[in-house]
C-alpha positions in Angstrom: 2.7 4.7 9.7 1.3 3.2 13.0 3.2 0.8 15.0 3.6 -3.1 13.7 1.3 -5.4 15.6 3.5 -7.3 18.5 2.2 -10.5 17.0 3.5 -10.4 13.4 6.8 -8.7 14.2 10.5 -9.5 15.1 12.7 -6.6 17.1 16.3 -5.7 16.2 19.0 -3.8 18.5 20.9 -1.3 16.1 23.1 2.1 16.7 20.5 5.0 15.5 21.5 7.2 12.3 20.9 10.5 11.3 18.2 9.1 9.5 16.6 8.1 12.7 15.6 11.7 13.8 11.5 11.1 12.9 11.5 7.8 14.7 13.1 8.6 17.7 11.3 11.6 18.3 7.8 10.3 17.6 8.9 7.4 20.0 10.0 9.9 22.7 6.2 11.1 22.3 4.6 8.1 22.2 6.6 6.6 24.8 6.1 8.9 28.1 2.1 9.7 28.5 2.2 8.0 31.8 5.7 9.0 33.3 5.3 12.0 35.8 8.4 13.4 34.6 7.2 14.0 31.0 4.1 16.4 32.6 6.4 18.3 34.8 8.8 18.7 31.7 6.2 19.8 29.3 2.8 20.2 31.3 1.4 22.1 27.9 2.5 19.4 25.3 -0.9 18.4 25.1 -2.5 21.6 24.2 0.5 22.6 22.0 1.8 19.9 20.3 3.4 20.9 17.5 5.5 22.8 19.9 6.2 19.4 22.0 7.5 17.6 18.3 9.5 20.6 17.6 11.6 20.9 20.6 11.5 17.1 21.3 12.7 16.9 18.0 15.8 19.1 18.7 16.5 17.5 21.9 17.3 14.2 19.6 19.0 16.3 16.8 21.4 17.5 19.5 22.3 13.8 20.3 22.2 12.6 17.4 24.5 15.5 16.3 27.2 15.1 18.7 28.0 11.1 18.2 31.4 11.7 20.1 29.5 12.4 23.5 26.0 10.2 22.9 25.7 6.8 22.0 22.1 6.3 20.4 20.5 3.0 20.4 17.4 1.7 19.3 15.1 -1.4 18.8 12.9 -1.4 15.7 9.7 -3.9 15.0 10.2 -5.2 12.0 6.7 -6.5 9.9 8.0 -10.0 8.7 5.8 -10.1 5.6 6.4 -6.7 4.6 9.8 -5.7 6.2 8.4 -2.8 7.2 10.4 -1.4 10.1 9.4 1.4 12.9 10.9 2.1 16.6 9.6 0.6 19.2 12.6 1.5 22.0 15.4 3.9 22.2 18.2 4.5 24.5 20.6 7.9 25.0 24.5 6.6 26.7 26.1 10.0 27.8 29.9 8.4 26.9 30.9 11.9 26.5 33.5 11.0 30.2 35.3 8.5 28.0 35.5 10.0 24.9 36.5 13.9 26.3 34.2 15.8 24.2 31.6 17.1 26.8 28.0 17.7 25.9 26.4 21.5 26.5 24.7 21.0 29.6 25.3 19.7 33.3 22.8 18.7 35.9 23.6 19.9 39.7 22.1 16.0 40.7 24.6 14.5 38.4 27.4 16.2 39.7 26.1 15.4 42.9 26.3 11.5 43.1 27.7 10.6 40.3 31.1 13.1 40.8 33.1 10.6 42.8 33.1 8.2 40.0 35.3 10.7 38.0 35.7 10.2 34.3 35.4 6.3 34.8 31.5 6.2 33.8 29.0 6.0 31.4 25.7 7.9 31.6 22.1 6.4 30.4 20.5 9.9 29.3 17.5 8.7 28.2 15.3 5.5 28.1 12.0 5.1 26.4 9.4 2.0 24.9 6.5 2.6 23.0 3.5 0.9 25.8 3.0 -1.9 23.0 6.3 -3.1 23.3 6.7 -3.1 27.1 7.6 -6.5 29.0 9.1 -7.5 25.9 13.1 -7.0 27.1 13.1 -4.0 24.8 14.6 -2.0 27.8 16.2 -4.7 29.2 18.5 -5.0 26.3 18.9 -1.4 25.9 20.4 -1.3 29.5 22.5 -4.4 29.1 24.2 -3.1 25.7 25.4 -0.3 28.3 26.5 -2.7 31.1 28.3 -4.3 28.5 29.8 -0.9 27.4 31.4 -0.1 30.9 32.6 -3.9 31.3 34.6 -3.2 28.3 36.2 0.0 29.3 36.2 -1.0 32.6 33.9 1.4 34.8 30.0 2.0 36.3 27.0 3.3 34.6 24.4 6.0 36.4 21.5 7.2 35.7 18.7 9.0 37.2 15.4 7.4 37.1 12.3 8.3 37.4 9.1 6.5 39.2 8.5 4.2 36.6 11.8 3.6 35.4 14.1 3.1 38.5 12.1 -0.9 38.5 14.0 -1.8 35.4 17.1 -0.1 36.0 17.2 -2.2 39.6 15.7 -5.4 37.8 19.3 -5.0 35.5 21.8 -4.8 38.7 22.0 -0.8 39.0 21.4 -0.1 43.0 19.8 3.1 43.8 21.9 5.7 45.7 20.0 8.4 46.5 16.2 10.0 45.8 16.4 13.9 44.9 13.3 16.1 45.2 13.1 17.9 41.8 11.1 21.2 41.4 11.5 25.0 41.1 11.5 27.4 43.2 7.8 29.0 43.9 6.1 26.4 42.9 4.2 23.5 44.7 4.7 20.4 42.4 8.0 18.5 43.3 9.0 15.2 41.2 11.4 12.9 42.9 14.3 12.0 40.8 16.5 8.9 41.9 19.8 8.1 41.4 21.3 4.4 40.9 24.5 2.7 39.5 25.7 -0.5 38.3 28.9 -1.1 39.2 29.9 -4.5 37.4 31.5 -3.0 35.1 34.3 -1.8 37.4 34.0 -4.8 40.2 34.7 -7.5 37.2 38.1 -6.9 37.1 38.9 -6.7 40.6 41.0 -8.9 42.3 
């Protein structure tokens, strides 16, 4: 099933499901051709890409999986004369600092910059919108449903953005904090990764 046309569609914020698995990985595809950090992640998904579905697909099993440390949301298109429904924008909050059950890995940047904010923070793992729904507030309200998350339980959201995606985060109120070179040892390609917070969450209830 292809994506609904923008024109004869309405979007809808929701928490993913298990169900979800498909959707979210064929979005994570669809979503990245033109971000540098997908072709210095993968640099042969386009010549194997059955390979690139199956191990995308396991990175959003693994969230999925462990709803105690992720918090998945998405926004579907949904086909008004049909009600036929596909997404169109997905988000990945690492809440696993507020609930206490830790996910498997830990970056060296994130432990970096985001360390002095202790257990008082919510992470934006992942970000992505299909190029058909873009400047449509899809990511906009993905970011905003975190904001709103760290308001509540009263601390700061980080991420680490990459080129393209550090203009929305900074458009929402995150301020960057650093820029990390990103590359391995040997080799002569280097991606720049930045770092940026929103702090509203914790500054609201000052004073």
């Amino acid at each position: 099933m292809g994506y609904p046309s923008a024109a004869e569609d309405e979007l809808r914020l929701r928490k993913a499901t298990p169900d979800d698995l498909d959707g979210t990985t064929q979005l994570a595809i669809d979503a990245f051709p033109d971000d540098p950090e997908r072709d210095y992640r993968f640099p042969y998904c386009h010549k194997f890409p059955d390979d690139h579905w199956k191990w995308t697909k396991h990175e959003y099993q693994r969230y999925l999986e462990q709803a105690q440390s992720y918090d998945i949301v998405v926004v579907e298109a949904v086909i008004r004369s049909t009600g036929a429904a596909k997404i169109v924008a997905l988000c990945v909050w690492d809440v696993s600092n507020l609930t206490g059950v830790q996910p498997a890995t830990i970056n060296d940047i994130i432990d970096k910059h985001f360390a002095p904010y202790g257990m008082q923070q919510i992470a934006l793992a992942n970000l992505a919108t299909h190029r058909d729904y873009r400047r449509r507030g899809c990511g906009a309200a993905l970011c905003k449903y975190g904001i709103r998350m760290a308001q509540d339980k009263r601390c700061v959201v980080t991420v680490l953005g990459s080129p393209l995606g550090k203009l929305l985060y900074q458009s929402v109120g995150f301020k960057i904090t650093a820029v990390e070179p990103l590359g391995v040892p040997g080799e002569d390609e280097i991606l720049y990764i930045t770092s940026l917070v929103n702090q509203e969450g914790r500054t609201a209830h000052l004073g």
